[in-house]
VEXDREN-2710 file (C-alpha; in Angstrom, 1 decimal):
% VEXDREN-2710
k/r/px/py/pz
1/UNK/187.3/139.4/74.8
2/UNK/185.6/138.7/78.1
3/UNK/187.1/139.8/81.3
4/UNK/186.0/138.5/84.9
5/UNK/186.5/140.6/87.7
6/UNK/185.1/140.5/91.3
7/UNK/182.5/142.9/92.5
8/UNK/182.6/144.3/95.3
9/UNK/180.0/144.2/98.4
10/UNK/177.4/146.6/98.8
11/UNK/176.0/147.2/102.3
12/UNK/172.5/148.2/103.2
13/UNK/173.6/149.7/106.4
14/UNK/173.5/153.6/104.4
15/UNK/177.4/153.8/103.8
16/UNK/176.3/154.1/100.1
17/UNK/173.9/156.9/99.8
18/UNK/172.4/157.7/96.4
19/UNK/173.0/153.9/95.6
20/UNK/170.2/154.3/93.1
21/UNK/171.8/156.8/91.2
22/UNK/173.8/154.4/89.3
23/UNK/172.5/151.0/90.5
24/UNK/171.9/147.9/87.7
25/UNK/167.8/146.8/88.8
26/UNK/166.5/143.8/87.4
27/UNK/162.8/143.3/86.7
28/UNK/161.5/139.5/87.9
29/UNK/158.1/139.1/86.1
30/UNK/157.6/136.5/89.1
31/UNK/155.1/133.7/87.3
32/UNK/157.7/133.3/85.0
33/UNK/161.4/133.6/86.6
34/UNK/160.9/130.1/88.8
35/UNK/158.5/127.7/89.7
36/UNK/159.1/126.7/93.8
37/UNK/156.1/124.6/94.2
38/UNK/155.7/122.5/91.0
39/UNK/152.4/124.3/90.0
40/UNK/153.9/126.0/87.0
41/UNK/153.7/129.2/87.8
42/UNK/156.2/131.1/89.3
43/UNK/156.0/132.0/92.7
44/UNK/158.1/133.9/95.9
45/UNK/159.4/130.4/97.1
46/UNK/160.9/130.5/93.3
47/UNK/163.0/134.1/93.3
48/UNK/164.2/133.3/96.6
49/UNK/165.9/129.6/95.5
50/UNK/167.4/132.0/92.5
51/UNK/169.0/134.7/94.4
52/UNK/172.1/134.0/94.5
53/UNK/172.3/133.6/90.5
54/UNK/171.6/137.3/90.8
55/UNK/173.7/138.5/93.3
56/UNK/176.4/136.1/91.2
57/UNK/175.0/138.4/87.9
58/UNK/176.0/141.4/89.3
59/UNK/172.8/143.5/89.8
60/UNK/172.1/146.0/92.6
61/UNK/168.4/145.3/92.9
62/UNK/165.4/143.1/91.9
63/UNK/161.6/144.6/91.1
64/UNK/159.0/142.6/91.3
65/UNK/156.3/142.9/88.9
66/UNK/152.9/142.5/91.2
67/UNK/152.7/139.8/93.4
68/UNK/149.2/140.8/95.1
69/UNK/146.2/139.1/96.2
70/UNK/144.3/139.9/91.9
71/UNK/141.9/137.7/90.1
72/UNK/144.4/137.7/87.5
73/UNK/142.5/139.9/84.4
74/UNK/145.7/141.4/83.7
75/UNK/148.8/139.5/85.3
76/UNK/148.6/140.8/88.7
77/UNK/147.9/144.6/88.0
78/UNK/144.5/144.3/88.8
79/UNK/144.5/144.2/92.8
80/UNK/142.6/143.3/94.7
81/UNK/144.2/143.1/97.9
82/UNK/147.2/145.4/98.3
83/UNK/148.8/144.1/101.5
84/UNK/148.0/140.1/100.4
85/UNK/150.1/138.0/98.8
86/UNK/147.9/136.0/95.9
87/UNK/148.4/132.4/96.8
88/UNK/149.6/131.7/93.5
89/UNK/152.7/133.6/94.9
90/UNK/153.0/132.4/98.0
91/UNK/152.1/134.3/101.2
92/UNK/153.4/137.4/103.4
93/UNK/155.5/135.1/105.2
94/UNK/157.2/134.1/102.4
95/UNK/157.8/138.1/100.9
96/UNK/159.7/138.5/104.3
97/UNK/161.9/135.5/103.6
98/UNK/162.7/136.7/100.1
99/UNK/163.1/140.9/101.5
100/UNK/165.5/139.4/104.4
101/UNK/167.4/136.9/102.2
102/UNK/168.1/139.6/99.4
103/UNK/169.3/142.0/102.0
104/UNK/171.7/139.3/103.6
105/UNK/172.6/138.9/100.1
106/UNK/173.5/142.7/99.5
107/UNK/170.9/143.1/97.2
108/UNK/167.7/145.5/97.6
109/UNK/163.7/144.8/96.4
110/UNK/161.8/147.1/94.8
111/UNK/158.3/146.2/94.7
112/UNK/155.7/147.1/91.8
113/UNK/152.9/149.4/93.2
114/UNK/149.4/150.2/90.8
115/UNK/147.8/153.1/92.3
116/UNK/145.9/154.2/88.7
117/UNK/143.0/151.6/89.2
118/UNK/142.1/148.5/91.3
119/UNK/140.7/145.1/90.5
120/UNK/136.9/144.9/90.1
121/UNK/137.2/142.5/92.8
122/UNK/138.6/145.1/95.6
123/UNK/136.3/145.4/98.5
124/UNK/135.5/149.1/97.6
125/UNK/134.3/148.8/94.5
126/UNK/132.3/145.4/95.0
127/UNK/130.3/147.6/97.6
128/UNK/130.1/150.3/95.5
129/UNK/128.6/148.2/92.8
130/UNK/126.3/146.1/95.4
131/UNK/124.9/149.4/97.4
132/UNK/124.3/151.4/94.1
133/UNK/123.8/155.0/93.2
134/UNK/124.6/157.3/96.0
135/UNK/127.1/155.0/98.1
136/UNK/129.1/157.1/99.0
137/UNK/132.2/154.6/98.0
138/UNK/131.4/155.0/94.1
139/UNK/133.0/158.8/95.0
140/UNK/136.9/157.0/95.5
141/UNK/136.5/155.9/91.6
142/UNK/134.5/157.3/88.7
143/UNK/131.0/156.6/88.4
144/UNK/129.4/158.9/86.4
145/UNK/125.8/158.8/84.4
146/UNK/125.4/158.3/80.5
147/UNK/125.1/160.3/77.8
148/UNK/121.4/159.9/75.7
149/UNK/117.7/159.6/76.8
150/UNK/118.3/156.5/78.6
151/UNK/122.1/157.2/79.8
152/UNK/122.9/154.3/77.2
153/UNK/125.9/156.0/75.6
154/UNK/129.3/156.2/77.7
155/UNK/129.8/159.9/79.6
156/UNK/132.3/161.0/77.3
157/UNK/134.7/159.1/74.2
158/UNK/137.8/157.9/75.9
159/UNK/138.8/154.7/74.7
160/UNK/140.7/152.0/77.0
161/UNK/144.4/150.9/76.1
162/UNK/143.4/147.6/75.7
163/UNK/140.7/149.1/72.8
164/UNK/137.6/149.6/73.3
165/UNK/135.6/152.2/75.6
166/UNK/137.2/153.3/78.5
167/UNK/133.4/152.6/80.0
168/UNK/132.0/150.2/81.5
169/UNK/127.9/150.4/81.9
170/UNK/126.8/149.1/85.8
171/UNK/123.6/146.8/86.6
172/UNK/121.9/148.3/89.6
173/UNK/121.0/146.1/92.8
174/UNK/117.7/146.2/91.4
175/UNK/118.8/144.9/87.3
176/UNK/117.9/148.3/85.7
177/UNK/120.8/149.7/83.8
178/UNK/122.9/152.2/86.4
179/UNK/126.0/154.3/86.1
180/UNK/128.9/153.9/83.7
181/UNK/132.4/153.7/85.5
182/UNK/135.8/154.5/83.9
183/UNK/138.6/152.0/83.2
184/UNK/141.7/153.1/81.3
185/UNK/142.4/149.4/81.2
186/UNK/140.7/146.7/81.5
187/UNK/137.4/146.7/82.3
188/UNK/138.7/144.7/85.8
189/UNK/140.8/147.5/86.2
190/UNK/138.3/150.5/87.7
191/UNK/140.2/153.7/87.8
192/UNK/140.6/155.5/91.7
193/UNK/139.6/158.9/92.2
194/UNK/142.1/160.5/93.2
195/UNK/140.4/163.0/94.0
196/UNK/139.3/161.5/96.5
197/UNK/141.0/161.9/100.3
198/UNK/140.5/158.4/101.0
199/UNK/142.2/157.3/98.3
200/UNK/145.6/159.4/99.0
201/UNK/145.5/158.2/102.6
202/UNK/144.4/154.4/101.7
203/UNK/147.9/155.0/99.6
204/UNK/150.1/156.4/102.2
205/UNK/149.3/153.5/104.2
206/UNK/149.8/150.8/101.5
207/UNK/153.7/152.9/101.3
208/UNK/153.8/152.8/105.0
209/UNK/152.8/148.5/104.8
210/UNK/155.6/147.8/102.6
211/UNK/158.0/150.0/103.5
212/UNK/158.0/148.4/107.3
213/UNK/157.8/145.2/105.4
214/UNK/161.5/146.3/104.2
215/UNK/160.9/146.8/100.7
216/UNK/164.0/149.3/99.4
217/UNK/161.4/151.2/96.9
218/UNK/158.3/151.2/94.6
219/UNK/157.8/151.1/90.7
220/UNK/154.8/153.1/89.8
221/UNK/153.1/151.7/87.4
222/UNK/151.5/154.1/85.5
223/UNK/152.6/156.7/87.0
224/UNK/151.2/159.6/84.8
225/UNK/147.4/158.4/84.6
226/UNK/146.6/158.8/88.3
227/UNK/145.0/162.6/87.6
228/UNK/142.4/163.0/84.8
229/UNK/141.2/166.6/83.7
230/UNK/138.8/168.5/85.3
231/UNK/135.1/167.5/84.1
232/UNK/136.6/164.6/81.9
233/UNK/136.6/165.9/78.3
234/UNK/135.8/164.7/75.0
235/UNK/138.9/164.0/73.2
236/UNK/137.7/164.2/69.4
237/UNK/139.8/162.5/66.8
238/UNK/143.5/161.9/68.5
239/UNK/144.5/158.2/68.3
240/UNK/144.1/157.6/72.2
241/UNK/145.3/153.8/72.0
242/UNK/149.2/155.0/72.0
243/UNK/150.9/154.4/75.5
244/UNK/153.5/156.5/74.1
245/UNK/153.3/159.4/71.6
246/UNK/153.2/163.2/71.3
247/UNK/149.7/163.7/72.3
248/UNK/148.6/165.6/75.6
249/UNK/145.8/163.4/77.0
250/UNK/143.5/164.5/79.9
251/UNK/143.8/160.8/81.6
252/UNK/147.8/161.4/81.4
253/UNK/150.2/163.5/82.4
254/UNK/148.5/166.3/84.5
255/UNK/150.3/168.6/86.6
256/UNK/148.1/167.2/89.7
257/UNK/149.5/164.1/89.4
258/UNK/153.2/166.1/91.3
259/UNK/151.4/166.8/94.4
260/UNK/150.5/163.3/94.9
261/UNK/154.3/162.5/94.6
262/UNK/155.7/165.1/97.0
263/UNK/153.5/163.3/99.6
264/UNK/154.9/159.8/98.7
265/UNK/158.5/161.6/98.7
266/UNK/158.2/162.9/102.5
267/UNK/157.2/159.3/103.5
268/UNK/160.1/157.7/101.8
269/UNK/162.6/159.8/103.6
270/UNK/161.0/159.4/106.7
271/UNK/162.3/155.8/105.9
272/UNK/166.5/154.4/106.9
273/UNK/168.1/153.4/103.8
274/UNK/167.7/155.4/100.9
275/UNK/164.4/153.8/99.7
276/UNK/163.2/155.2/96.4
277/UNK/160.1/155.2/93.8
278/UNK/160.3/155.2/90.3
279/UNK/158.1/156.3/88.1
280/UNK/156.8/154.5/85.4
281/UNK/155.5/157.7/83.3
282/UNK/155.0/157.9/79.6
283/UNK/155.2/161.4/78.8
284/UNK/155.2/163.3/75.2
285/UNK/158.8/164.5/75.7
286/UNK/161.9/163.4/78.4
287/UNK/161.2/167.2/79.7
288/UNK/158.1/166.1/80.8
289/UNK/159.2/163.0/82.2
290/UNK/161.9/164.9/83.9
291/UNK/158.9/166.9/85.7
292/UNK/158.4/163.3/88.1
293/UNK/161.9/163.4/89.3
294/UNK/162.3/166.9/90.9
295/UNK/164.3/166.8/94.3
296/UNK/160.9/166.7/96.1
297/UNK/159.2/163.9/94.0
298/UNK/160.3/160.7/92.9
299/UNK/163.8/159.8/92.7
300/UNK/163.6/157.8/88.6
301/UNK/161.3/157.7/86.0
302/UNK/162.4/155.3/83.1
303/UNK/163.1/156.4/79.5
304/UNK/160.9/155.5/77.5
305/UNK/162.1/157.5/74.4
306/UNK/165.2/155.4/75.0
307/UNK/163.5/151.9/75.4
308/UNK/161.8/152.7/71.4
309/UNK/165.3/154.2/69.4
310/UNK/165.9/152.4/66.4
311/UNK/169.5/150.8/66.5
312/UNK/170.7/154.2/64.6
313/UNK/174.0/156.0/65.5
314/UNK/172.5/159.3/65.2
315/UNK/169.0/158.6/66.5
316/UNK/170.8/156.7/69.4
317/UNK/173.1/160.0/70.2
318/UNK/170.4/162.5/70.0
319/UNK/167.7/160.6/72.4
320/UNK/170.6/160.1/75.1
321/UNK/171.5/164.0/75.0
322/UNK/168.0/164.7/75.2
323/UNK/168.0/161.8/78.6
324/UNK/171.3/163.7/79.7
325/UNK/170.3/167.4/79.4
326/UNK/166.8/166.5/81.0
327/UNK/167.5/165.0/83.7
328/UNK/170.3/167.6/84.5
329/UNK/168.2/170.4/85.1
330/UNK/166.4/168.4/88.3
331/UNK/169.7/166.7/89.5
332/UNK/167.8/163.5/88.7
333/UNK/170.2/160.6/87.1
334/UNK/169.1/159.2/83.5
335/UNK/167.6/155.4/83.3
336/UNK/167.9/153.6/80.3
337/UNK/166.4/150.0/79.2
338/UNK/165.8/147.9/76.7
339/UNK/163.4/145.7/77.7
340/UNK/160.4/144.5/80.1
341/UNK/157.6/142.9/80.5
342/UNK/155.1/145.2/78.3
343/UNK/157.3/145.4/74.8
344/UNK/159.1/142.9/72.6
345/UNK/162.5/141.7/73.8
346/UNK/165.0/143.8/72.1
347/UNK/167.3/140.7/70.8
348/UNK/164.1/140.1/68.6
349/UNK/163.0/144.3/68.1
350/UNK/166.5/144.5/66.7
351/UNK/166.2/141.9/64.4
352/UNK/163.4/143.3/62.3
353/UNK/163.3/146.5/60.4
354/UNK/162.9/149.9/62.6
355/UNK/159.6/151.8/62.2
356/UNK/157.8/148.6/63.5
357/UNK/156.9/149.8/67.1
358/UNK/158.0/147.8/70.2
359/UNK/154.6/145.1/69.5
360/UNK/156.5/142.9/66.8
361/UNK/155.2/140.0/66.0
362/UNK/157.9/138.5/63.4
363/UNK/160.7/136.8/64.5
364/UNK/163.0/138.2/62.2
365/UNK/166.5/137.8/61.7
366/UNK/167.8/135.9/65.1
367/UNK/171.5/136.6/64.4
368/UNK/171.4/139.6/63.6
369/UNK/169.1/140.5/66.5
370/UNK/171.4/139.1/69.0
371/UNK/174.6/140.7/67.3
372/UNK/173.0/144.0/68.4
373/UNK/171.2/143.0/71.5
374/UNK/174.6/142.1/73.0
375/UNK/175.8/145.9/71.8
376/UNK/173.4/147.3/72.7
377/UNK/173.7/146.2/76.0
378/UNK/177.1/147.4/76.5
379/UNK/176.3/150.9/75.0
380/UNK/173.3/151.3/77.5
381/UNK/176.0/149.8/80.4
382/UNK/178.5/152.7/79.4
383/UNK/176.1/155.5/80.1
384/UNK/175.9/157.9/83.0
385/UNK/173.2/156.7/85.7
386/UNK/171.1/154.2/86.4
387/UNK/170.4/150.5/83.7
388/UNK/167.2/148.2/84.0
389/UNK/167.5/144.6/83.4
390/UNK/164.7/142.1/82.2
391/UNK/164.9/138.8/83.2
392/UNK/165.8/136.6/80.5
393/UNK/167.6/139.5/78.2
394/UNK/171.2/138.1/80.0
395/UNK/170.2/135.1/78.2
396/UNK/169.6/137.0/74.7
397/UNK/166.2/135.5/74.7
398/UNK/164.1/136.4/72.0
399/UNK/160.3/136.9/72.0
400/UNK/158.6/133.5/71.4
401/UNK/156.8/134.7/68.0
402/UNK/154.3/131.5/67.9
403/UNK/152.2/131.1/70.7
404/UNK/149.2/129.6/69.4
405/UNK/146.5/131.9/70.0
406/UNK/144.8/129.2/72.9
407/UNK/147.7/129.8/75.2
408/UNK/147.7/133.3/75.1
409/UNK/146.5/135.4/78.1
410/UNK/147.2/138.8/77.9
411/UNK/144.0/140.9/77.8
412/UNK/144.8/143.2/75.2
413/UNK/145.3/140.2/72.3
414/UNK/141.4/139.4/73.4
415/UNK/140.4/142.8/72.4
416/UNK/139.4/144.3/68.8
417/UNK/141.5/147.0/68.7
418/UNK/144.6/149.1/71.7
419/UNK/147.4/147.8/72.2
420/UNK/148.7/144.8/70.0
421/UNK/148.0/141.8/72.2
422/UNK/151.5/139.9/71.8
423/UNK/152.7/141.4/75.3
424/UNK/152.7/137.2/76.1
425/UNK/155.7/136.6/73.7
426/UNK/158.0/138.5/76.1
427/UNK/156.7/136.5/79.2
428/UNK/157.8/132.8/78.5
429/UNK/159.1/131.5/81.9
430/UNK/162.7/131.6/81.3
431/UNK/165.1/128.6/80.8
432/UNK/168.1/127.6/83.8
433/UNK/168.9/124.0/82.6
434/UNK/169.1/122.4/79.8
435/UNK/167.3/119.7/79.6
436/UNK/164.6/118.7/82.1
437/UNK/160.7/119.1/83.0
438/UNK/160.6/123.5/81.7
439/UNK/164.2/123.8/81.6
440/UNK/164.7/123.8/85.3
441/UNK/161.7/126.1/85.5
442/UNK/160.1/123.9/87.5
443/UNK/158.8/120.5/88.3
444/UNK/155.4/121.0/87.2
445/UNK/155.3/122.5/83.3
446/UNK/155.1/126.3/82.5
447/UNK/152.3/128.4/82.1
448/UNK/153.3/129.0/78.5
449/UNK/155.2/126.9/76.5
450/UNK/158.9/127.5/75.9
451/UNK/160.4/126.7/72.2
452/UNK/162.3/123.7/72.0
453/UNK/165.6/125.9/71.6
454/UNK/165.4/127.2/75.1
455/UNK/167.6/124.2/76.7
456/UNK/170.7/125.7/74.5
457/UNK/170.1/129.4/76.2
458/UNK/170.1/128.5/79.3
459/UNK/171.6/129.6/82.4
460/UNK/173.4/126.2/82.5
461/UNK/174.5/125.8/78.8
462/UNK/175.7/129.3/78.6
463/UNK/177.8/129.2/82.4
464/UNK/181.1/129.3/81.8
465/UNK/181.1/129.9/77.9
466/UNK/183.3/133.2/77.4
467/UNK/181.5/133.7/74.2
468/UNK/178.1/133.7/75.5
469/UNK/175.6/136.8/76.0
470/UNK/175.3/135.6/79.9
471/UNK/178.9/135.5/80.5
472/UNK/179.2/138.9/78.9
473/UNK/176.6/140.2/81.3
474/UNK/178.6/139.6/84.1
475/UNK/181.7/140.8/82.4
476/UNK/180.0/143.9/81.8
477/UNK/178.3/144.8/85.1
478/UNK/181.4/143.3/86.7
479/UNK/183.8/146.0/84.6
480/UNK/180.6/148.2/85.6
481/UNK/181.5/148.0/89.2
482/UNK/184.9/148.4/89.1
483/UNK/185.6/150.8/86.9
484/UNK/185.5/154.2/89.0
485/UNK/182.3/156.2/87.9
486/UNK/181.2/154.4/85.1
487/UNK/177.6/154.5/86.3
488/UNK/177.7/158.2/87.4
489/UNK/177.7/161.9/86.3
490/UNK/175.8/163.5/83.9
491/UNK/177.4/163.8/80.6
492/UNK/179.2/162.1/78.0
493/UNK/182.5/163.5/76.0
494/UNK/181.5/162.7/72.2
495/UNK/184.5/161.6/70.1
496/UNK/185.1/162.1/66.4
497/UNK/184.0/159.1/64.9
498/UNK/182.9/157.6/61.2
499/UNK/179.1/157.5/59.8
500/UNK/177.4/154.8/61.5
501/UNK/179.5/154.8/64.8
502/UNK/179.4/156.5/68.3
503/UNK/182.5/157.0/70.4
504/UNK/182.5/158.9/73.7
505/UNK/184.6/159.1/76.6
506/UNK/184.1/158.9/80.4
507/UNK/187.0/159.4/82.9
508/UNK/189.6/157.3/82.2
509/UNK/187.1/154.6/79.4
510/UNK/185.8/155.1/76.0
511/UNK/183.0/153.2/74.4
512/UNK/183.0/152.6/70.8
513/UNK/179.6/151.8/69.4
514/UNK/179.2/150.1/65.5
515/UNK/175.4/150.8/64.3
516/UNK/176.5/149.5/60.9
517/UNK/176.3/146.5/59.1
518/UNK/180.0/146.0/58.4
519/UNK/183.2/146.6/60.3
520/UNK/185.0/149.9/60.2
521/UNK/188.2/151.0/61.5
522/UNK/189.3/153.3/64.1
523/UNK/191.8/153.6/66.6
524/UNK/192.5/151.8/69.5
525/UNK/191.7/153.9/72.5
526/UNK/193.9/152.5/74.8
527/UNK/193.8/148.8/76.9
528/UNK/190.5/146.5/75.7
529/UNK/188.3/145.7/78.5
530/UNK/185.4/143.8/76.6
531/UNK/183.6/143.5/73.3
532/UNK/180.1/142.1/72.2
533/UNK/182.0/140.4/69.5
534/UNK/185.3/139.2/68.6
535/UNK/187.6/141.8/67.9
536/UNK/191.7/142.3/67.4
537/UNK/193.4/144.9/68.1
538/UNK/196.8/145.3/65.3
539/UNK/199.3/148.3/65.3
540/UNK/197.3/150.6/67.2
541/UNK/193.6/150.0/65.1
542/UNK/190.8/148.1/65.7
543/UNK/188.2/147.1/62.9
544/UNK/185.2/147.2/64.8
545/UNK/182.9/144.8/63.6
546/UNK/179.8/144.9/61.9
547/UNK/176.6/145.7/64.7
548/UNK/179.2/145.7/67.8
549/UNK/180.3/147.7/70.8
550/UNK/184.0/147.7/72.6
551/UNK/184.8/149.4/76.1
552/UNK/188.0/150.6/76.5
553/UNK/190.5/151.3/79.5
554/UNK/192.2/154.7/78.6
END
């Protein structure tokens, strides 16, 4: 059952303070959301032209992924530049346009913000590199000498996510072997001292750029790595390759890291508007995660624990009371998603057994997949505080499984060991008609290919069809909207319900959530206000059906 109702406006003129606390963000991965120019990659011109679908979707606000001036190593988060626009996107002029056109359209930007590590190509590290040992710019990353006779071995065993050794050996200006300098990354990608008082202020005024640029609020991207331990430590035998696990690293996660954020906090609120930053911190636990979003740090950090639960009743219920008592502690709301741009889609991590990580590179059962994408979706909806949105997942896209291996581009697949290198699957530029040059991409191709089944998914094929997974994004955030408080509070009432299901109550709606792979009965909780699949209600029951969530009206 899908039910359209009409969402109210949302000013940016403060009436609505705290708008964040329950707002629906959407994440643009810009190269591949729309083409403007014809080029093939996606671009500023692009987002703007698609506005309206989004304000139309139901969203509060859009994050960018990085649009900066980067030689492109790692899809933008390698800058070089942070107050350029790379060309492939467009220019300042036309980050204005899109800022002012989303604000006329009620909606607010949030852009992405990498403070962990700079391209190889930023000015202060190609003078660092070009005026050698002792300048005194090698001090704002971290240069340090070799282990061995000769200094040939790297200073200590770190390893990089993208595999490998977190070190990178320098030539000096004179071609004798020099320094080694750290990368958590890519080897593009030198780590910032932040240490360093030049690179907190350089930071404070990159805030201060965007912030009079408009920009509602930052995503900090990595948000944990930016303090490493005192004296850099060997590590021994931990698996260091895992962005997210139990281990306590000394590149993530250090207390210092706080202070950093309780400067970026006074600047925000020196700002009109409620503007915001939100962490993007993988932690060992949601207590630690809840550390980033004290009242005098950052305002979100997203739940990862969340993002990697298998689609398991219990499993489900335990990781969003952990999320819930957490963040309740710091008066921070939860986050939850499902998706983005570093992990498979969910449509395709639910169609494969659990226990496989969120790298999957089968396609597994699409059906299936979609079945509990779409209720999974609505469960994640139902929850107190605030849901993240990729683009594409309102189209139940699933990872494109197949790219041959020529196409491929992200940095990690190029590597012999880290992270597993499919990250491009989730990045196909998405589908809006269905036919035509890229599916109304653009004029001029896509950067990757899209599968021949992408014209029937798309934003034109599935408009106005009451059964698809679009429509029943907008029914949902749309239900979202009007119901009073869905987004906010703190807590969930848990109801009595069968093996295999979840059922809890907000004021005045239940959500009933079916983790099982056939339908079970219960009772009908009052007036049905959607489902991800069809369902009857008959003599005051419901059978729930198989991999499926209903919201009620009670």
């Amino acid at each position: 059952m899908t039910q359209h109702l009409a969402a109210p406006t949302h000013t940016l003129d403060g009436t609505r303070p705290g708008w964040w606390r329950d707002a629906v963000i959407y994440q643009v991965y810009p190269r591949s959301f729309a083409d403007g120019n014809g080029d093939g990659m996606g671009d500023l011109d692009g987002v703007r032209s698609r506005l309206p679908y989004l304000k139309n979707l139901g969203v509060d606000a859009v994050w960018l992924s990085p649009f900066y001036a980067s030689p492109q190593a790692d899809a933008g988060y390698d800058v070089a530049d942070y107050r350029a626009i790379d060309p492939m996107f467009g220019t300042l002029l036309d980050a204005d346009a899109l800022i002012r056109d989303a604000h006329e359209l009620g909606l607010r930007i949030i852009v992405d913000l990498v403070p962990n590590h700079s391209s190889d190509q930023h000015e202060w590290f190609k003078r660092a590199l070009a005026e050698g040992p002792g300048s005194a710019l090698r001090e704002r990353y971290h240069f340090r000498p070799g282990k061995g006779a000769n200094g040939q071995l790297p200073p200590n065993d770190w390893e990089s996510i993208f595999g490998g050794p977190a070190w990178t050996r320098t030539e000096n200006p004179d071609g004798t072997p020099g320094d080694w300098y750290l990368h958590l990354f890519a080897p593009e990608q030198p780590d910032f001292n932040w240490d360093h008082p030049a690179v907190a202020d350089e930071f404070r005024s990159i805030l201060r750029f965007w912030l009079d640029m408009g920009v509602d609020g930052f995503r900090v991207d990595v948000a944990h790595g930016l303090v490493k331990a005192e004296g850099l430590p060997d590590i021994g035998g931990h698996d260091q390759l895992k962005l997210l696990g139990n281990d306590v690293m000394p590149f993530f996660d250090q207390d210092g890291v706080h202070d950093i954020y309780r400067a970026w906090r006074k600047i925000l609120d020196e700002y009109p508007g409620d503007r915001i930053a939100v962490a993007e911190a993988w932690t060992p636990t949601v207590e630690r995660t809840a550390n980033y979003v004290r009242p005098d740090e950052l305002h979100q950090a997203f739940n990862f624990q969340y993002l990697g639960t298998a689609w398991d009743a219990t499993e489900l219920r335990s990781v969003i009371d952990l999320s819930l008592a957490a963040m309740r502690p710091v008066g921070a709301p939860a986050t939850w998603v499902l998706s983005n741009h570093d992990v498979t889609r969910h449509a395709t991590r639910f169609a494969n057994p659990p226990g496989l990580g969120t790298q999957i590179r089968d396609a597994g059962d699409r059906e299936l997949g979609l079945r509990r994408a779409r209720a999974a979706t609505l469960l994640m909806l139902a929850l107190p505080g605030s849901a993240y949105l990729y683009q594409g997942e309102e189209l139940g896209l699933p990872d494109v499984t197949d790219l041959p291996d020529e196409v491929r581009q992200d940095p990690s697949f190029f590597r012999a060991a880290g992270q597993d290198g499919f990250r491009d699957g989730c990045r196909v530029p998405i589908p809006w008609t269905a036919e035509g040059s890229s599916y109304g991409f653009g004029s001029g191709g896509s950067w990757l290919p899209q599968p021949d089944s992408w014209g029937g998914l798309s934003v034109e094929a599935q408009t106005g069809d009451p059964d698809s997974t679009l429509e029943l994004y907008r029914s949902a955030l749309a239900v979202r909207r009007e119901q009073p408080g869905l987004g906010e509070g703190d807590a969930v009432s848990w109801l009595d319900a069968p093996e295999g299901v979840l059922a809890f109550r907000r004021e005045g709606f239940v959500c009933t959530v079916n983790t099982t792979g056939k339908a079970v009965s219960l009772p009908a909780y009052g007036q049905l206000l959607l489902a991800s699949a069809a369902v009857a209600v008959d003599g005051g029951r419901v059978d729930l059906p198989a991999d499926s969530t209903v919201w009620w009206a009670v």
